[in-house]
PDB file of N, CA, C, O and CB in Angstrom:
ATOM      1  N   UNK A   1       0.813  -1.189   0.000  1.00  0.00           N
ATOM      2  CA  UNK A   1       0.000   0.000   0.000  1.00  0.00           C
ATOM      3  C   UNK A   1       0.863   1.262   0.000  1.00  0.00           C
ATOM      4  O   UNK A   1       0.522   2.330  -0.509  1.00  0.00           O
ATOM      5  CB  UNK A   1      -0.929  -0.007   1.196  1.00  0.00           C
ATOM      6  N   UNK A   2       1.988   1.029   0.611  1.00  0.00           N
ATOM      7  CA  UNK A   2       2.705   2.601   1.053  1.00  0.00           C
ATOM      8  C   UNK A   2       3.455   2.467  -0.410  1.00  0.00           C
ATOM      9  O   UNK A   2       4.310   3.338  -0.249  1.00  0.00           O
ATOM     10  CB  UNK A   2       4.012   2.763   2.838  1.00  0.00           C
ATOM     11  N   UNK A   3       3.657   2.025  -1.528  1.00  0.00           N
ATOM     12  CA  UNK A   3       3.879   2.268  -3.085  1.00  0.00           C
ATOM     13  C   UNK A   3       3.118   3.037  -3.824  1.00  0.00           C
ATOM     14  O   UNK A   3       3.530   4.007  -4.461  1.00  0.00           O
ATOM     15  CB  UNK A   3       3.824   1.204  -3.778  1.00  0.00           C
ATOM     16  N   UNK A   4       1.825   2.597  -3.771  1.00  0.00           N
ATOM     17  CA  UNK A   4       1.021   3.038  -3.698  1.00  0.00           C
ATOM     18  C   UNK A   4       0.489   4.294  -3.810  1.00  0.00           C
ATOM     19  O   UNK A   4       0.077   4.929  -4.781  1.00  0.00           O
ATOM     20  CB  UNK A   4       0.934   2.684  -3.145  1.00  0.00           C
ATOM     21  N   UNK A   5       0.594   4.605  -2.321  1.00  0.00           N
ATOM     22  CA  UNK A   5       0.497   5.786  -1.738  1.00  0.00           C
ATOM     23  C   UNK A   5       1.778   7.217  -2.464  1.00  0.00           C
ATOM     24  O   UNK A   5       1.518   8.364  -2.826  1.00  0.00           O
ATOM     25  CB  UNK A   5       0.734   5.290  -0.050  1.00  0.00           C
ATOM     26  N   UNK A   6       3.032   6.518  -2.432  1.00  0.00           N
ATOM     27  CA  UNK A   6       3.991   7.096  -3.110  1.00  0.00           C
ATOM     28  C   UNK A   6       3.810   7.877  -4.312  1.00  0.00           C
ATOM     29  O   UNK A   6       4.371   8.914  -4.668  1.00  0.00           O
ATOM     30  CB  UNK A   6       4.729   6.257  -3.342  1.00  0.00           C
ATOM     31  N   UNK A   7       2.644   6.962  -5.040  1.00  0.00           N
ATOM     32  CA  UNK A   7       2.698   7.134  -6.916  1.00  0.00           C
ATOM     33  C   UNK A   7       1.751   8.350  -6.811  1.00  0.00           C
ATOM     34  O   UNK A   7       2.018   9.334  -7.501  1.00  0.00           O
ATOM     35  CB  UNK A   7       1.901   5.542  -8.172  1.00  0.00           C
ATOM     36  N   UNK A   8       0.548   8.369  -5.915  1.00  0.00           N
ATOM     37  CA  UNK A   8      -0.584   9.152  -5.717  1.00  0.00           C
ATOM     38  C   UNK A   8       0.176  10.550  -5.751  1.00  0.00           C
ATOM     39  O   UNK A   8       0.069  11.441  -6.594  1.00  0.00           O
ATOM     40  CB  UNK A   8      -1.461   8.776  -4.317  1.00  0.00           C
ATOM     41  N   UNK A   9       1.045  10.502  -4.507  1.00  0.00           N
ATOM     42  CA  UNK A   9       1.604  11.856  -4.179  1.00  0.00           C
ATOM     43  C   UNK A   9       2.472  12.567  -5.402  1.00  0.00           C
ATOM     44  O   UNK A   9       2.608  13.753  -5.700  1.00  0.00           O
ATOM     45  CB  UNK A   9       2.554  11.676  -2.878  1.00  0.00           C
ATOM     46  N   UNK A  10       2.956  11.455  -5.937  1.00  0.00           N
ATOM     47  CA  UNK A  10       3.874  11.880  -7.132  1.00  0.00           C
ATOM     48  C   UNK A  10       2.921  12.225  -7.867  1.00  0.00           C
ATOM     49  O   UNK A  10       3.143  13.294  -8.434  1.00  0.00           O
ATOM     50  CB  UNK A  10       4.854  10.878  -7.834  1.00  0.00           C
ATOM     51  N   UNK A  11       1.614  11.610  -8.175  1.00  0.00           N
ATOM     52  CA  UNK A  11       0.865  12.000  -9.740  1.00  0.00           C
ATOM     53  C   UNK A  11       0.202  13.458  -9.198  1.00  0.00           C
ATOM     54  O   UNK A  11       0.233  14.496  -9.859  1.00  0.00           O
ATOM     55  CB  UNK A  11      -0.655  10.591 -10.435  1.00  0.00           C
ATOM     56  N   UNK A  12      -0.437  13.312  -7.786  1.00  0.00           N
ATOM     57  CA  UNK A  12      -0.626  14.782  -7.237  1.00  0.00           C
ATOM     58  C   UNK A  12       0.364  16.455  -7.518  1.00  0.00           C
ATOM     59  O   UNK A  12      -0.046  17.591  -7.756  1.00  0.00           O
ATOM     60  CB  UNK A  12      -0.493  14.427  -5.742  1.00  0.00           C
ATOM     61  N   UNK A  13       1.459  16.019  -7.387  1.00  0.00           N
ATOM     62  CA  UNK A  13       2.668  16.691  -7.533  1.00  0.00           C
ATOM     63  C   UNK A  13       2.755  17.438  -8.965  1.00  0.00           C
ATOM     64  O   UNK A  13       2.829  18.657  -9.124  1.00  0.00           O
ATOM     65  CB  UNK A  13       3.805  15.666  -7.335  1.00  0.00           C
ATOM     66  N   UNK A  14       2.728  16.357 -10.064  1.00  0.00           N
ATOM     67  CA  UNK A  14       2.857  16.960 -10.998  1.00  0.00           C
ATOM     68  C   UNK A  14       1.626  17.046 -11.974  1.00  0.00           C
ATOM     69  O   UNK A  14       1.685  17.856 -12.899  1.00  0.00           O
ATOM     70  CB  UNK A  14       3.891  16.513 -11.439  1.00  0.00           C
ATOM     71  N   UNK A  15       0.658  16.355 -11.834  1.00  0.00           N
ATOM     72  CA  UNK A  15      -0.750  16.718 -12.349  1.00  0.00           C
ATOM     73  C   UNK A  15      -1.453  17.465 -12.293  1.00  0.00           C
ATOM     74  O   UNK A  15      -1.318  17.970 -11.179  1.00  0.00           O
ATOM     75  CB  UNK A  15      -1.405  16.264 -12.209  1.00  0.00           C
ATOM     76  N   UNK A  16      -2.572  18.160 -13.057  1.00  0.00           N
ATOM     77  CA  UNK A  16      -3.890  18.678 -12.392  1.00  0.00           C
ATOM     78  C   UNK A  16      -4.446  17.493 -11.644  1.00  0.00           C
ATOM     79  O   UNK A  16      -4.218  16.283 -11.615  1.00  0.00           O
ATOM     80  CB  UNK A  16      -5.022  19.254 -13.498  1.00  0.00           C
ATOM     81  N   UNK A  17      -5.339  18.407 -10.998  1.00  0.00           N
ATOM     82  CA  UNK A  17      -6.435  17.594  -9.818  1.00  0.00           C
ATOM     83  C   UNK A  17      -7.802  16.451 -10.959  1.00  0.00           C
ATOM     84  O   UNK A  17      -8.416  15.431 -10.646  1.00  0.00           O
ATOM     85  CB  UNK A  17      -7.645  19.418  -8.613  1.00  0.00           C
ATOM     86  N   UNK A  18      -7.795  17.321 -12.357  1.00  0.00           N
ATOM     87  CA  UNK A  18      -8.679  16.648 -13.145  1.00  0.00           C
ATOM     88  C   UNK A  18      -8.243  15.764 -14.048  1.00  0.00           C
ATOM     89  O   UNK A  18      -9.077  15.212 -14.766  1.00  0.00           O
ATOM     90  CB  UNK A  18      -9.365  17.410 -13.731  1.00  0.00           C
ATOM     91  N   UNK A  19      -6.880  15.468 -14.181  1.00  0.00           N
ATOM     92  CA  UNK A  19      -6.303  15.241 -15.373  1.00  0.00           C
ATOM     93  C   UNK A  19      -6.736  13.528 -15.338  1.00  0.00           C
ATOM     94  O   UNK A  19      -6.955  12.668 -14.485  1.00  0.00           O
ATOM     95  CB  UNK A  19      -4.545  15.749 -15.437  1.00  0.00           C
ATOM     96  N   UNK A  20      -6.705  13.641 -16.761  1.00  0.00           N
ATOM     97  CA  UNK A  20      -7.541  12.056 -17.302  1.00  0.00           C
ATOM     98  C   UNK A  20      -6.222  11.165 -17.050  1.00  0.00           C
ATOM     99  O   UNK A  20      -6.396   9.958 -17.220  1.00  0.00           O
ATOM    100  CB  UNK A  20      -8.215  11.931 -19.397  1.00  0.00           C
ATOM    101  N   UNK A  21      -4.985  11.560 -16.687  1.00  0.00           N
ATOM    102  CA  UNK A  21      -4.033  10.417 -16.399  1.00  0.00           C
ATOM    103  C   UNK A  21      -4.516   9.360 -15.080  1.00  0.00           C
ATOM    104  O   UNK A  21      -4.315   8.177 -14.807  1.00  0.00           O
ATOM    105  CB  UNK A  21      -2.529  11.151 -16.041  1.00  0.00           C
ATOM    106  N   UNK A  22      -5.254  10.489 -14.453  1.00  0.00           N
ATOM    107  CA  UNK A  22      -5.431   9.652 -13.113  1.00  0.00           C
ATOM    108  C   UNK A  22      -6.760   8.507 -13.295  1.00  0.00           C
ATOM    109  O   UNK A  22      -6.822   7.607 -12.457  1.00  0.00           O
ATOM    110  CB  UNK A  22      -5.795  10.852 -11.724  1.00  0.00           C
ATOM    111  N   UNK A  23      -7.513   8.549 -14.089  1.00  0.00           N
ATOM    112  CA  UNK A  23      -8.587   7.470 -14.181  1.00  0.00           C
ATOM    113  C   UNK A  23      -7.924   6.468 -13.965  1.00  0.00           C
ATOM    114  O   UNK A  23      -8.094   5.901 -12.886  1.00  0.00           O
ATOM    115  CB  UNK A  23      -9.365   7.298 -15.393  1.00  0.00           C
ATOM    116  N   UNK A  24      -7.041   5.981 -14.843  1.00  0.00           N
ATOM    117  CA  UNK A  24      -6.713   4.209 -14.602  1.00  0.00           C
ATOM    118  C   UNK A  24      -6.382   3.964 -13.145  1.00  0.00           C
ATOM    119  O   UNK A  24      -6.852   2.986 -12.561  1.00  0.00           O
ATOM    120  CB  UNK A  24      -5.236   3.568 -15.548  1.00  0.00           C
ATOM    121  N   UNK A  25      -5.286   5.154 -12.324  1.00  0.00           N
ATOM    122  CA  UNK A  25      -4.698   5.175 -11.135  1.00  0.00           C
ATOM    123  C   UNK A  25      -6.345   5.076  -9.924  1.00  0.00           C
ATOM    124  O   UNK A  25      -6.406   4.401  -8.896  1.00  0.00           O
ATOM    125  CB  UNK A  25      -3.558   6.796 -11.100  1.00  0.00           C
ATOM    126  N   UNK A  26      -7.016   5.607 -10.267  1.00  0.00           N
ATOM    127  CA  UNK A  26      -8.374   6.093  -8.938  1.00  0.00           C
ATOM    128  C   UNK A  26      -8.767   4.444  -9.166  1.00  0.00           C
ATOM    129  O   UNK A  26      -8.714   3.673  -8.209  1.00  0.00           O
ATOM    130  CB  UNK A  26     -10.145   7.745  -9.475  1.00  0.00           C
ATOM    131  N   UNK A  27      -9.122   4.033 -10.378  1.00  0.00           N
ATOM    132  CA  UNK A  27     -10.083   2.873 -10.714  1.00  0.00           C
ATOM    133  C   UNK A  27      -9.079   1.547 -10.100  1.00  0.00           C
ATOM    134  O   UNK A  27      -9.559   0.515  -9.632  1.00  0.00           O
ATOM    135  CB  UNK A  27     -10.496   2.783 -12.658  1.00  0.00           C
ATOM    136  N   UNK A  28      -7.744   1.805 -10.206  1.00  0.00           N
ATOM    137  CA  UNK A  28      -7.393   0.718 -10.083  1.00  0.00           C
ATOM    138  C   UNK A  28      -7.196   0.424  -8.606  1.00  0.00           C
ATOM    139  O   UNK A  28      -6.837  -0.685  -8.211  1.00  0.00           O
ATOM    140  CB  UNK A  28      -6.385   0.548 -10.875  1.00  0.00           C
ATOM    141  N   UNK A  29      -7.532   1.822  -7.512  1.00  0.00           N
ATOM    142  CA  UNK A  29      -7.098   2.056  -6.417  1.00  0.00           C
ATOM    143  C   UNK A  29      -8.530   1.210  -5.978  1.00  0.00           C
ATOM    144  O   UNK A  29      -8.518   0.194  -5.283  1.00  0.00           O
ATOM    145  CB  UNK A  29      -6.678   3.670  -6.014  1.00  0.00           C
ATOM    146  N   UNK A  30      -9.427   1.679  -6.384  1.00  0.00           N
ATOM    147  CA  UNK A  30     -10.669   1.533  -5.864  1.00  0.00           C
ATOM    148  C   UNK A  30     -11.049  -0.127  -6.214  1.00  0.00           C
ATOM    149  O   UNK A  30     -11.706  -0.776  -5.400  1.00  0.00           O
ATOM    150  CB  UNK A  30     -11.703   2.715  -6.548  1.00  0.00           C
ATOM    151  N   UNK A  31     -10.687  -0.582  -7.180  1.00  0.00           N
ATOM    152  CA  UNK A  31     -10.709  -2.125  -7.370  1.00  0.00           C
ATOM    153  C   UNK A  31     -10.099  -2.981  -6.168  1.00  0.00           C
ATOM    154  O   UNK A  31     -10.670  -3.851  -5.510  1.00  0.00           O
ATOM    155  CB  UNK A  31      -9.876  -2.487  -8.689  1.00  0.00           C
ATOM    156  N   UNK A  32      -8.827  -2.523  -6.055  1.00  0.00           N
ATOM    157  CA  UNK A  32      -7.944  -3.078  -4.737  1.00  0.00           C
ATOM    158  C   UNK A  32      -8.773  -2.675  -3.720  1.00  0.00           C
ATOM    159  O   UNK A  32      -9.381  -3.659  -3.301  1.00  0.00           O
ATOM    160  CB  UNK A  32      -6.355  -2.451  -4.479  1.00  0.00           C
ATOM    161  N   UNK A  33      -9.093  -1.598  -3.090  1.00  0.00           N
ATOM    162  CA  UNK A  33      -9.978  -1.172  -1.622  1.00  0.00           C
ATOM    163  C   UNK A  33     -11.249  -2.186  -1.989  1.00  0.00           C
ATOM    164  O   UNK A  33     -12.002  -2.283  -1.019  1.00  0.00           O
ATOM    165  CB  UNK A  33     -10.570   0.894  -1.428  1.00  0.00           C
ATOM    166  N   UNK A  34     -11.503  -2.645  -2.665  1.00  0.00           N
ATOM    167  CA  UNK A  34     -12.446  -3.159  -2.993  1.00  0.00           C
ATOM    168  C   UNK A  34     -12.024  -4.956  -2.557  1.00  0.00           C
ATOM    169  O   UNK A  34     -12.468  -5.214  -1.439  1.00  0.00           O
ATOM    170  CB  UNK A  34     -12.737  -2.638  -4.530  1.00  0.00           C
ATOM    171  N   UNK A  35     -11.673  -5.532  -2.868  1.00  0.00           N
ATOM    172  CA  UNK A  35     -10.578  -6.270  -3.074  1.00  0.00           C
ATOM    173  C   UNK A  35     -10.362  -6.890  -1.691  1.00  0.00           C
ATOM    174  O   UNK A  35     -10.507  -8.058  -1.330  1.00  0.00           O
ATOM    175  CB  UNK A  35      -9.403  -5.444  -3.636  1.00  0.00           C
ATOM    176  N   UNK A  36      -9.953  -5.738  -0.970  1.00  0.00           N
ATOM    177  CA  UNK A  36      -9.616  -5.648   0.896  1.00  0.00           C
ATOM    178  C   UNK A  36     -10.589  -5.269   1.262  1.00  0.00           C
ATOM    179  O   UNK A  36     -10.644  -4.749   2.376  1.00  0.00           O
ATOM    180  CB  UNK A  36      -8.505  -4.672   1.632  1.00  0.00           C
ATOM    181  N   UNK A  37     -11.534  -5.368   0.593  1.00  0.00           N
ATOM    182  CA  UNK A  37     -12.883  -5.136   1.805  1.00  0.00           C
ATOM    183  C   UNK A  37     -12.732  -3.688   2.750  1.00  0.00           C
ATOM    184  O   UNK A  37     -13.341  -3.522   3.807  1.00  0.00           O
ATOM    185  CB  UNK A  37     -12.837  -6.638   3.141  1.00  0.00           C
ATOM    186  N   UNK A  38     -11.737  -2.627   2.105  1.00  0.00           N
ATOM    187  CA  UNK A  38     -11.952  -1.291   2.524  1.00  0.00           C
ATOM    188  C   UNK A  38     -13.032  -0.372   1.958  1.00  0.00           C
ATOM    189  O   UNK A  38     -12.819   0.691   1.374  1.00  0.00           O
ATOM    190  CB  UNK A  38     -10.824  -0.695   2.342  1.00  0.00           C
ATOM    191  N   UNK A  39     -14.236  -0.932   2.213  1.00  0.00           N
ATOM    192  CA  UNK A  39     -15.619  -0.052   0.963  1.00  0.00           C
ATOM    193  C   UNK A  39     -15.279   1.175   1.125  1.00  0.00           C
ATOM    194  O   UNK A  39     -14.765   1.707   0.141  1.00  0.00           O
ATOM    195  CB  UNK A  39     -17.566  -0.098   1.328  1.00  0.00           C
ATOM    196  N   UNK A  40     -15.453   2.050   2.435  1.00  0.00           N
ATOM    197  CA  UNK A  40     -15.309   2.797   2.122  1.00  0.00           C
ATOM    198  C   UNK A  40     -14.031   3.834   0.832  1.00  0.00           C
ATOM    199  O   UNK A  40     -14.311   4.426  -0.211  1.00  0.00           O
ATOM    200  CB  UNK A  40     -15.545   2.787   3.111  1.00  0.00           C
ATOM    201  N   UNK A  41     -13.060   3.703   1.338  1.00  0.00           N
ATOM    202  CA  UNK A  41     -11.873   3.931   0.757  1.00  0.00           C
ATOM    203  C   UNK A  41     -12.321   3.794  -0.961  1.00  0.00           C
ATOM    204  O   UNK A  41     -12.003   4.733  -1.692  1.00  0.00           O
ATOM    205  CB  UNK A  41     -10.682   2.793   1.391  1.00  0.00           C
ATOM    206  N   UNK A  42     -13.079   2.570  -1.569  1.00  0.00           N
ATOM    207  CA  UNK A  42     -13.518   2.069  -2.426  1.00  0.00           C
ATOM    208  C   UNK A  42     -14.283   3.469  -2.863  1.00  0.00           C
ATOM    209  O   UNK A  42     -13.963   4.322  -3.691  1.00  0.00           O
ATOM    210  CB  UNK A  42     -14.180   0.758  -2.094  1.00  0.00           C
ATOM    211  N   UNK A  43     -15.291   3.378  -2.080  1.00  0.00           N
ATOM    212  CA  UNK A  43     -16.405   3.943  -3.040  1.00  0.00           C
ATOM    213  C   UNK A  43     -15.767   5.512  -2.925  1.00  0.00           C
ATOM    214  O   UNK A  43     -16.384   6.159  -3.771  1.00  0.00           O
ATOM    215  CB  UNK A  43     -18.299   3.697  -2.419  1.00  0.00           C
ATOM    216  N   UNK A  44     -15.128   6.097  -2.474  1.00  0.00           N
ATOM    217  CA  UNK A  44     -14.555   7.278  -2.469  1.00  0.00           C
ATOM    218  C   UNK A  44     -13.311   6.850  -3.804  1.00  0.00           C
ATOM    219  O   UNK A  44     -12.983   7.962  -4.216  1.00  0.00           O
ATOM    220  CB  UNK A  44     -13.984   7.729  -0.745  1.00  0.00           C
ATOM    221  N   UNK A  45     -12.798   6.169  -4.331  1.00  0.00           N
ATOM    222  CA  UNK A  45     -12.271   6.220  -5.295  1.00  0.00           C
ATOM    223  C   UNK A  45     -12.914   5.619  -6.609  1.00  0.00           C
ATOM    224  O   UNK A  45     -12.327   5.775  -7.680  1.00  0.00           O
ATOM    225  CB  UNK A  45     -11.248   5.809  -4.967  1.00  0.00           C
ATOM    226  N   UNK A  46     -13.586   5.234  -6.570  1.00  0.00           N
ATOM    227  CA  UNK A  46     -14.723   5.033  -7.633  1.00  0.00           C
ATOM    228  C   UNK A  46     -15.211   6.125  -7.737  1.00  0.00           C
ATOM    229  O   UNK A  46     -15.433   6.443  -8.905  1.00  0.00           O
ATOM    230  CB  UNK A  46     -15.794   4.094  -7.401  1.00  0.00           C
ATOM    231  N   UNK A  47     -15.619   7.235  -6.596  1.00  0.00           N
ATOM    232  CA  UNK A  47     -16.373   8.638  -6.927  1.00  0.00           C
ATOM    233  C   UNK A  47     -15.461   9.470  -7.260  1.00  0.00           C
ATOM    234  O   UNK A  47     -15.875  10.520  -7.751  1.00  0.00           O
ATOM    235  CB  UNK A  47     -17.183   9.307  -5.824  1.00  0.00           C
ATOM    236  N   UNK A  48     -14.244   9.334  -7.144  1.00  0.00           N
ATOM    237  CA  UNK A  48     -13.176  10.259  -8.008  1.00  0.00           C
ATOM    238  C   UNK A  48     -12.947   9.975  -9.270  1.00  0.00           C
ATOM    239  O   UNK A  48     -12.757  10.827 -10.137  1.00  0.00           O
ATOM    240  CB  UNK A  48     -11.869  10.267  -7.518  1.00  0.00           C
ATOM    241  N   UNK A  49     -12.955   8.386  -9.500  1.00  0.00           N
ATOM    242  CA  UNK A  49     -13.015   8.077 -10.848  1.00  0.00           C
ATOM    243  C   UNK A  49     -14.273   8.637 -11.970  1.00  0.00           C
ATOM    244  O   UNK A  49     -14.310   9.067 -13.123  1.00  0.00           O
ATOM    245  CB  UNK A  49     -13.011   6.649 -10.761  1.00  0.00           C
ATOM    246  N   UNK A  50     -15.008   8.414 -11.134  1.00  0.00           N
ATOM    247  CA  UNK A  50     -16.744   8.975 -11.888  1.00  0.00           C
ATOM    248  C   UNK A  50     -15.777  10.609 -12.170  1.00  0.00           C
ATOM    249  O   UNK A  50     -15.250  11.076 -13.180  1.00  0.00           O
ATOM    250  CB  UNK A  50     -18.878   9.120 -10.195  1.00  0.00           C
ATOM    251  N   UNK A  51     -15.870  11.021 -10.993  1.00  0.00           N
ATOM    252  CA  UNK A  51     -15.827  12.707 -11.281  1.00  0.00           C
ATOM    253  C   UNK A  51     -14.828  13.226 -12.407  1.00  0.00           C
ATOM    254  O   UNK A  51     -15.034  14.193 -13.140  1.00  0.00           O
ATOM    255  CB  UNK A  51     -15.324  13.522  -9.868  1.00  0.00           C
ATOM    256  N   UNK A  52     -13.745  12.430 -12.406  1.00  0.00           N
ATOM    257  CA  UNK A  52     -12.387  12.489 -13.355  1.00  0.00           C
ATOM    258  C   UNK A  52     -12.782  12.516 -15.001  1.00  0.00           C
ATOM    259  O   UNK A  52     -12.338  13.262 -15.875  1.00  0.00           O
ATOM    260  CB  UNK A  52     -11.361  10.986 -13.039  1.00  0.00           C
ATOM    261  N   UNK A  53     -14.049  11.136 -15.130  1.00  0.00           N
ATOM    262  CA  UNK A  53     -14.594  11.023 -16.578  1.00  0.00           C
ATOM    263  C   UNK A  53     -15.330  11.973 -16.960  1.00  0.00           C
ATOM    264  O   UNK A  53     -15.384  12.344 -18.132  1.00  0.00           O
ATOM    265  CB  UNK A  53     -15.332   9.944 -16.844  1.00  0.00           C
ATOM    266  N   UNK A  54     -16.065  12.543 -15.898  1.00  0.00           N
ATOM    267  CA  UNK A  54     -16.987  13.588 -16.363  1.00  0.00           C
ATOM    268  C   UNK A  54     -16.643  15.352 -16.704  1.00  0.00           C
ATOM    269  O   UNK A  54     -17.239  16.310 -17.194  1.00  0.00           O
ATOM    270  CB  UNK A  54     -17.968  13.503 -15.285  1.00  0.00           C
ATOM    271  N   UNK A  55     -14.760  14.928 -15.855  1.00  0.00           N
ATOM    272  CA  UNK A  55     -14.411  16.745 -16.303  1.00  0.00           C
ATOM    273  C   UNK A  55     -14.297  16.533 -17.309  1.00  0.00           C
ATOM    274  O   UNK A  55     -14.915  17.195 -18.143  1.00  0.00           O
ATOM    275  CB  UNK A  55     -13.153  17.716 -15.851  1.00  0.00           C
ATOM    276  N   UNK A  56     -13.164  15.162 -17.793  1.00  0.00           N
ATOM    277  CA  UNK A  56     -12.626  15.139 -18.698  1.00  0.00           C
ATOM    278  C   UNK A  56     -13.563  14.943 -20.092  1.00  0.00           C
ATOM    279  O   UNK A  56     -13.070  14.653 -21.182  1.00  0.00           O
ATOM    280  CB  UNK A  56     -11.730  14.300 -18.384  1.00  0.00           C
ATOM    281  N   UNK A  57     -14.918  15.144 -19.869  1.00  0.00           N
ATOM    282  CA  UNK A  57     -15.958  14.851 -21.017  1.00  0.00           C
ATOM    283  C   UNK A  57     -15.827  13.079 -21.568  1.00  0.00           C
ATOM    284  O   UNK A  57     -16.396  12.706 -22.594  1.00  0.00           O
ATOM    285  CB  UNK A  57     -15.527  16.065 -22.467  1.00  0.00           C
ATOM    286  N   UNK A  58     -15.152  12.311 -20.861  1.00  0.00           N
ATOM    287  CA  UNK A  58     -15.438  10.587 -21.578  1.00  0.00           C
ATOM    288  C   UNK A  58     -17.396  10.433 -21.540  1.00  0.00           C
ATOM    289  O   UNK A  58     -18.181  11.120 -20.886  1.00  0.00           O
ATOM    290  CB  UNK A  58     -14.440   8.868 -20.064  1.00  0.00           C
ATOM    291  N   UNK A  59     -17.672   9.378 -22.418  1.00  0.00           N
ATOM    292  CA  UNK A  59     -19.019   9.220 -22.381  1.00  0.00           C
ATOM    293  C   UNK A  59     -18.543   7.743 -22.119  1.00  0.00           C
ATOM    294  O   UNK A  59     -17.465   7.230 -21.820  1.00  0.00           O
ATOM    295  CB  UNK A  59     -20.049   9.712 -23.704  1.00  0.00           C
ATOM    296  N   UNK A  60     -19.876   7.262 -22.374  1.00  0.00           N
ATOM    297  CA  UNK A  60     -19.695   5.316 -22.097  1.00  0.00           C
ATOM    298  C   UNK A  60     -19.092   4.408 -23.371  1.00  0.00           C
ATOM    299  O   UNK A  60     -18.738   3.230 -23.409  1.00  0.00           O
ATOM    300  CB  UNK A  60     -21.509   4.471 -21.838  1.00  0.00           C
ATOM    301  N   UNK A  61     -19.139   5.890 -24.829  1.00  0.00           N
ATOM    302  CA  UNK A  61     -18.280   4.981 -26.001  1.00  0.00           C
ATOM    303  C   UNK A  61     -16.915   5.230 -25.750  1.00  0.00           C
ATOM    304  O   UNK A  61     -16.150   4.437 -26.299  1.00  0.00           O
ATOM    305  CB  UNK A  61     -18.567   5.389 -27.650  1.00  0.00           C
ATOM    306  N   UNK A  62     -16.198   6.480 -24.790  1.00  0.00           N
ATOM    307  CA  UNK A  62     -15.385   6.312 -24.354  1.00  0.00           C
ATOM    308  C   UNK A  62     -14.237   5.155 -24.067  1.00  0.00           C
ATOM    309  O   UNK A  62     -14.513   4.108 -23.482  1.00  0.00           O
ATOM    310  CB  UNK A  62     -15.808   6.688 -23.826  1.00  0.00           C
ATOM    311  N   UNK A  63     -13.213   5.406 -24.444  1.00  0.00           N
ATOM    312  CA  UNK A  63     -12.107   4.692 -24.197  1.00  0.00           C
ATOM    313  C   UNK A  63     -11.106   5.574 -23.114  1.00  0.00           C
ATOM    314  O   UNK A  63     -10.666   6.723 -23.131  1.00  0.00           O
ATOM    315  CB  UNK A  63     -11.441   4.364 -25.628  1.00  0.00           C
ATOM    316  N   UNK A  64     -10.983   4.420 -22.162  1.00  0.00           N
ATOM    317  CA  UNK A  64     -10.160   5.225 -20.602  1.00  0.00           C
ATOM    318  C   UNK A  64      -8.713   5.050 -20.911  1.00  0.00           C
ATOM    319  O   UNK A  64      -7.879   5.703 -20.283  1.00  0.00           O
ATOM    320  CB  UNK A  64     -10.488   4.313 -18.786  1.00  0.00           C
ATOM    321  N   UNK A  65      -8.305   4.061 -22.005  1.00  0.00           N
ATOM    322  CA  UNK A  65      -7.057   3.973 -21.673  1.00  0.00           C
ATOM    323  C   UNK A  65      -6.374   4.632 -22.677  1.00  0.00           C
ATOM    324  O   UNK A  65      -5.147   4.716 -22.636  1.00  0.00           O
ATOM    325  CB  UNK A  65      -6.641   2.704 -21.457  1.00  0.00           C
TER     326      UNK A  65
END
């Protein structure tokens, strides 16, 4: 987890707060909290993921990667 945690701070660092780099990073965070049975943690990164697709204008024909 504390790798993890590392990459966040780094993508924080040099990203915007909206930037579509972070979808794969939130989704994949939230799969794992998911995973470990941390829901909460989960559904707070699933709701960043939601929020991330929607600055960034993706629709559902969207491609994330």
């Amino acid at each position: 987890m504390e790798p993890l945690k590392e990459a966040f701070d780094i993508y924080q660092k040099m990203l915007p707060e909206n930037a579509h780099q972070l979808i794969y990073s939130y989704c994949t965070l939230a799969n794992l909290m998911t995973a470990l049975r941390n829901y909460e943690t989960a559904i707070t990164s699933y709701s960043h993921t939601i929020w991330l697709l929607l600055e960034n204008n993706y629709t559902e024909d969207s491609s994330v990667v």
